[in-house]
Phi, psi and omega in degrees: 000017198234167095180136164233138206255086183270139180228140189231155191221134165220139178255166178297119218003086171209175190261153181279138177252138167273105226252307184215125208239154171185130180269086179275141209224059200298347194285320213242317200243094180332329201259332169276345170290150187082204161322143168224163204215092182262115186210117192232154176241129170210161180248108155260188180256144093063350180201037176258130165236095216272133203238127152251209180179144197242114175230171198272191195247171178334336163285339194106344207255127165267013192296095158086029138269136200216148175197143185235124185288142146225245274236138185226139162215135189234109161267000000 
């Protein structure tokens, strides 16, 4: 079912926001296969520490899921 690709900003003792979500389902949806291009905008403050994540899809199940990160630039 998978995979979904998330970024969260957590601040010094405040709780993590989830900022960007994205479901990829390359099995089902044609458009999600290959290369993908993530590209997002937000203003943090200076002791913000931005996390990402590779989560599983909608069952919940990581069973044959997989994703390779390459290139990350944080301006």
């Amino acid at each position: 079912d998978g995979i979904e690709m998330a970024l969260f900003e957590e601040t010094p003792g405040g709780p993590s926001r989830q900022f960007f979500s994205r479901m990829l389902d390359p099995r089902d949806q044609v458009k999600d296969r290959g290369i993908q291009q993530v590209e997002c905008t937000a203003d943090f403050s200076a002791d913000t520490m931005v996390q990402i994540a590779v989560l599983p899809g909608p069952s919940g199940s990581i069973a044959r899921d997989w994703a390779l990160l390459g290139r990350i630039e944080i301006k």
